[in-house]
Backbone as ProteinMPNN parsed JSONL, in Angstrom:
{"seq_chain_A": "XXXXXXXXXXXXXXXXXXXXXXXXXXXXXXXXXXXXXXXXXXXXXXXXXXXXXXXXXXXXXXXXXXXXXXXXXXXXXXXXXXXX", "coords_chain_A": {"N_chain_A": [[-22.061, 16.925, 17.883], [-24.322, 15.297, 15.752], [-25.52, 11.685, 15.774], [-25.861, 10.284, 12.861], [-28.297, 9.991, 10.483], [-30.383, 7.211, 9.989], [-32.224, 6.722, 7.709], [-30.311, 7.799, 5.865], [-28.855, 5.706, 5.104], [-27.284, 3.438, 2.981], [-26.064, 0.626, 1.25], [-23.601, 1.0, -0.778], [-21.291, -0.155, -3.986], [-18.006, -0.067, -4.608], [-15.602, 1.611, -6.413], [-14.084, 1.629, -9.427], [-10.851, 0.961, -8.848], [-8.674, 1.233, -10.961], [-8.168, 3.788, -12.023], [-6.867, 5.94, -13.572], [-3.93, 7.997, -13.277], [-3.423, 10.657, -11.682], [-1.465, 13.055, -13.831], [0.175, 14.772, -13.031], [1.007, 14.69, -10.529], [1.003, 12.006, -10.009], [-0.847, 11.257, -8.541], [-3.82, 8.834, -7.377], [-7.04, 10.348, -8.485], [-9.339, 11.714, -6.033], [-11.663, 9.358, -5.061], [-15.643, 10.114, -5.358], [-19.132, 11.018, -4.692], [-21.848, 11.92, -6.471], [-24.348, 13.734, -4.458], [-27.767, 14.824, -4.235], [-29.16, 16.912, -1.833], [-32.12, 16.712, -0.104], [-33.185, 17.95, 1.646], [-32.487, 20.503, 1.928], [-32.46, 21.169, -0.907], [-29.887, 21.226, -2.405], [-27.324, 20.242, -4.292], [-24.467, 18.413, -3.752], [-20.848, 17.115, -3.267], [-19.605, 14.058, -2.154], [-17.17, 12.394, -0.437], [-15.395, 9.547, -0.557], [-14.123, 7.907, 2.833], [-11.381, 8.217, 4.98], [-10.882, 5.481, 5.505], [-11.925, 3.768, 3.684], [-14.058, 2.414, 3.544], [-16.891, 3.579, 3.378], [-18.52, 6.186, 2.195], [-18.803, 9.782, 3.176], [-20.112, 12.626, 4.585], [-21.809, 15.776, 4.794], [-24.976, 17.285, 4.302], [-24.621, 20.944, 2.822], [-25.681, 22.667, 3.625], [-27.85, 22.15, 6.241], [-26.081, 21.221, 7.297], [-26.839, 18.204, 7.899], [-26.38, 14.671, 8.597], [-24.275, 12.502, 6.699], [-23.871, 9.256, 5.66], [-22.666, 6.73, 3.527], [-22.34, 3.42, 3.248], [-19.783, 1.095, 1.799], [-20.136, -1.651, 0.455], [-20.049, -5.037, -1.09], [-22.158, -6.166, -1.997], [-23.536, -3.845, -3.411], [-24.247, -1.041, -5.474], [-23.23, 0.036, -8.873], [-24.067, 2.657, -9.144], [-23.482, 6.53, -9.1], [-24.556, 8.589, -8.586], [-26.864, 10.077, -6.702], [-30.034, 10.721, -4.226], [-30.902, 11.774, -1.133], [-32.776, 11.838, 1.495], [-34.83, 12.961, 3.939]], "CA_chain_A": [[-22.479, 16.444, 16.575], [-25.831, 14.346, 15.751], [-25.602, 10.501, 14.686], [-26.531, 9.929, 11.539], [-29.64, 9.382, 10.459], [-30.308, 5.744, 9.357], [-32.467, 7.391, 5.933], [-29.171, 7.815, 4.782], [-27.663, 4.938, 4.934], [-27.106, 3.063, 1.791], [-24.592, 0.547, 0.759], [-23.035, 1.018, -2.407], [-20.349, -1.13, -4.478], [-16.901, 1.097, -4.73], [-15.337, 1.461, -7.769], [-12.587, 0.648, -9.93], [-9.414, 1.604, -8.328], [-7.655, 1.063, -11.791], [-8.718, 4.935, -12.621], [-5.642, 6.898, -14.427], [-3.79, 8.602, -12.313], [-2.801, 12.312, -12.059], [-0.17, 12.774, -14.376], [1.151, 15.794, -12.26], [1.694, 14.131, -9.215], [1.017, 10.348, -9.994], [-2.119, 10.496, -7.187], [-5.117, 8.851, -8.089], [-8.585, 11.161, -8.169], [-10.329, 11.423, -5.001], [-13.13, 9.329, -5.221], [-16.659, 10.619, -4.743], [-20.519, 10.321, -5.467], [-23.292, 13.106, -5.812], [-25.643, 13.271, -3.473], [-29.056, 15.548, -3.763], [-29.657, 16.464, -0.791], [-33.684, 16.654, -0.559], [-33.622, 18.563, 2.692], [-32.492, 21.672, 1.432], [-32.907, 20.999, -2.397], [-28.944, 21.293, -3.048], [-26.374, 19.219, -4.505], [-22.637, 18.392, -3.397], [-19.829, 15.806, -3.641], [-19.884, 13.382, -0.732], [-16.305, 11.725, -0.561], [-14.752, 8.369, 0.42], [-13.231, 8.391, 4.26], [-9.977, 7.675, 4.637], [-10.346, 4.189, 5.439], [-12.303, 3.098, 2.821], [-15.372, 1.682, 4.202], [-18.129, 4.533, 3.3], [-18.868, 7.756, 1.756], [-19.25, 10.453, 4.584], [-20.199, 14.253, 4.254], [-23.05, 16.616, 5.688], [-25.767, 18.723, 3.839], [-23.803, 22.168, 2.714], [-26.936, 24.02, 4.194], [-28.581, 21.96, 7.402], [-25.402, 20.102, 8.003], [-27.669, 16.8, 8.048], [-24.802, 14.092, 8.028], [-24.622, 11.636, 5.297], [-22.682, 8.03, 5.521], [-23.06, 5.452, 2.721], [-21.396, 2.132, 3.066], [-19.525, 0.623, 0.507], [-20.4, -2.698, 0.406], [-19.654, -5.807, -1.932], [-23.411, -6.056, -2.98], [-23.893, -2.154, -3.563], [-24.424, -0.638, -6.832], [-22.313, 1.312, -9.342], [-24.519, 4.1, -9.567], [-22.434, 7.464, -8.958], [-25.748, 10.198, -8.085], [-28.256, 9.78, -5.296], [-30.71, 11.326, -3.782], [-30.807, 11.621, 0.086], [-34.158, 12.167, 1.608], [-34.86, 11.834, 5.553]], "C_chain_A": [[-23.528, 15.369, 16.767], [-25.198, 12.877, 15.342], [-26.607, 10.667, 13.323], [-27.459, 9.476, 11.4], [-30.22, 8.638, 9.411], [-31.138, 5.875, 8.174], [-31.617, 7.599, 5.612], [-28.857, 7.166, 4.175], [-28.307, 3.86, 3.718], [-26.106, 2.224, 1.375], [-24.53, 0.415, -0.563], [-21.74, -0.146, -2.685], [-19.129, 0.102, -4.739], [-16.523, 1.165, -5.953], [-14.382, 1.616, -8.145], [-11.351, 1.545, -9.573], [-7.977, 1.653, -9.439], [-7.713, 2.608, -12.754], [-7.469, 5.474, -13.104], [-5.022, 7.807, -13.321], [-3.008, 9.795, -12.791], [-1.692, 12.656, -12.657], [0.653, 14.108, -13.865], [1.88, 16.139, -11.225], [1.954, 12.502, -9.028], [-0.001, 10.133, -8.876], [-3.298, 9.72, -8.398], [-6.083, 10.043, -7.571], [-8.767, 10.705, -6.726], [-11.99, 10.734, -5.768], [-14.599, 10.024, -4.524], [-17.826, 10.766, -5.465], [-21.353, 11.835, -5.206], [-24.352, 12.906, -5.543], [-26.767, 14.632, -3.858], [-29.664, 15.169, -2.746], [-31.653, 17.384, -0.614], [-34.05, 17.774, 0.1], [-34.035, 20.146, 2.745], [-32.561, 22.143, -0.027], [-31.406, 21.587, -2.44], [-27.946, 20.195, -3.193], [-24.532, 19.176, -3.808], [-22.1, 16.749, -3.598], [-19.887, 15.507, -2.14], [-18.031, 12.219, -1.419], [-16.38, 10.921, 0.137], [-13.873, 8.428, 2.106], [-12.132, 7.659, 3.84], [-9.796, 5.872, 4.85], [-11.176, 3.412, 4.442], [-13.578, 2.252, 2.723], [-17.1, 2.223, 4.089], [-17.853, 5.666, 2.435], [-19.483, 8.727, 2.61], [-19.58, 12.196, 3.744], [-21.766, 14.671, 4.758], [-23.936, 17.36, 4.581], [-24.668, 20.078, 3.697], [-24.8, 22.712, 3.535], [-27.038, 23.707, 5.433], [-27.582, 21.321, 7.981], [-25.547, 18.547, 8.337], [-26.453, 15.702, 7.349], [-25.391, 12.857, 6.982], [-23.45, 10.327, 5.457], [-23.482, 7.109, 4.553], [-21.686, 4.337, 2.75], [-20.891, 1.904, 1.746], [-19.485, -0.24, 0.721], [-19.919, -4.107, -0.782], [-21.106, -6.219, -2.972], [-24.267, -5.007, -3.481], [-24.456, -2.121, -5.038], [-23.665, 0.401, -7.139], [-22.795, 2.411, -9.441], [-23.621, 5.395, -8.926], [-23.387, 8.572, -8.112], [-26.757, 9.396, -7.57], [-28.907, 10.555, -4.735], [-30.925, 11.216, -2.256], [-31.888, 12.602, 0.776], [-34.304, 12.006, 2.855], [-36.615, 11.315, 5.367]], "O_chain_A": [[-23.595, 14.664, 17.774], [-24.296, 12.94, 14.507], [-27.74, 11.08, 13.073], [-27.758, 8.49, 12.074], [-30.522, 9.052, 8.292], [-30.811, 5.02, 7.351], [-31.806, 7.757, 4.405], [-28.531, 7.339, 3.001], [-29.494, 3.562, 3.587], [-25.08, 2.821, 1.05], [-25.294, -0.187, -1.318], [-21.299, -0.868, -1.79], [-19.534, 1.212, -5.086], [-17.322, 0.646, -6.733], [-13.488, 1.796, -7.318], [-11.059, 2.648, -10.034], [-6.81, 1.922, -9.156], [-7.385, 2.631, -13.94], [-6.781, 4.835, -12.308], [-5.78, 8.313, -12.493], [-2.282, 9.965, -13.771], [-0.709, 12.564, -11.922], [1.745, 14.376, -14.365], [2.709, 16.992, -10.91], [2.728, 11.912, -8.275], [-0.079, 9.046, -8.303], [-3.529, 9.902, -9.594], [-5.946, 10.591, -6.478], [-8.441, 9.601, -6.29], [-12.883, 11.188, -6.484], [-14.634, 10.393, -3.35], [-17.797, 10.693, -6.694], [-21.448, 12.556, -4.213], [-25.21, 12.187, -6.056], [-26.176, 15.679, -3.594], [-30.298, 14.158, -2.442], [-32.043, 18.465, -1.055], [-34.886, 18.565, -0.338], [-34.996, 20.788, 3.167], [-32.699, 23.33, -0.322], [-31.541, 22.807, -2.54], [-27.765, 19.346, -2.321], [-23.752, 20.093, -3.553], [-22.655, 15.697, -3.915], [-20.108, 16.275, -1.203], [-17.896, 11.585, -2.466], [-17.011, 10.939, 1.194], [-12.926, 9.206, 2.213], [-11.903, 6.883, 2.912], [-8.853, 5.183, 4.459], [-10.981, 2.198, 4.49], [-13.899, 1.525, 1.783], [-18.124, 1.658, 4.474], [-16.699, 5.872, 2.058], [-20.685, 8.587, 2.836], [-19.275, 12.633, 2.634], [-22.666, 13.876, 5.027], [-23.277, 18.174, 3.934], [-23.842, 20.154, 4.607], [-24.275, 23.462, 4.358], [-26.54, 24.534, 6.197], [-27.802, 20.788, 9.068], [-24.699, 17.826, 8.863], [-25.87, 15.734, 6.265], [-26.523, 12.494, 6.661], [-22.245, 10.557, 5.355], [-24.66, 6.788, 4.709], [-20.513, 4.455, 2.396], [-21.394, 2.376, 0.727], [-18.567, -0.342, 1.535], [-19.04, -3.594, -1.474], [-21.144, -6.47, -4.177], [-25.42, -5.149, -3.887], [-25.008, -3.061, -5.609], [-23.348, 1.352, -6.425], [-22.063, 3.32, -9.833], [-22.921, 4.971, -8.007], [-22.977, 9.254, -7.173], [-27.297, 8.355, -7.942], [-28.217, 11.567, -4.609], [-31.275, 10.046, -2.102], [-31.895, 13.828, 0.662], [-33.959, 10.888, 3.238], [-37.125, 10.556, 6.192]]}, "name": "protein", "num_of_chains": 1, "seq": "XXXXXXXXXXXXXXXXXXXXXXXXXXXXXXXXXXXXXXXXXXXXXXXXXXXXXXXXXXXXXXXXXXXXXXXXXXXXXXXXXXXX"}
């Protein structure tokens, strides 16, 4: 597998963990942000890792990996564009 390539990277602000939770199991939602990815001109959901520290996921098409920080001075925006 490639490192990531630092045009990705991005930190964002996370977001509110007080979201409603599944009333069929009591989980909360998976969080997650959409990314356009530029490379191959398609979209997908890019989820949170399990520890909480980023937003990870690859291109559906070229595989081109994708990490965004989540940071404390980020931004709420939800859709992004990911460009190398």
């Amino acid at each position: 597998m490639t490192e990531p390539n630092p045009a990705y990277h991005l930190d964002i602000a996370d977001v509110d963990e007080s979201a409603p939770a599944d009333p069929r199991n009591g989980a909360h939602p998976r969080r997650w942000i959409g990314v356009q990815f530029e490379c191959c001109h398609v979209y997908a959901r890019v989820y949170r890792n399990a520890a909480g520290t980023a937003y990870e996921g690859h291109c559906p098409r070229c595989a081109a990996a994708l990490r965004i920080a989540i940071g404390p001075n980020g931004t709420p925006e939800r859709f992004f564009r990911a460009a190398r």
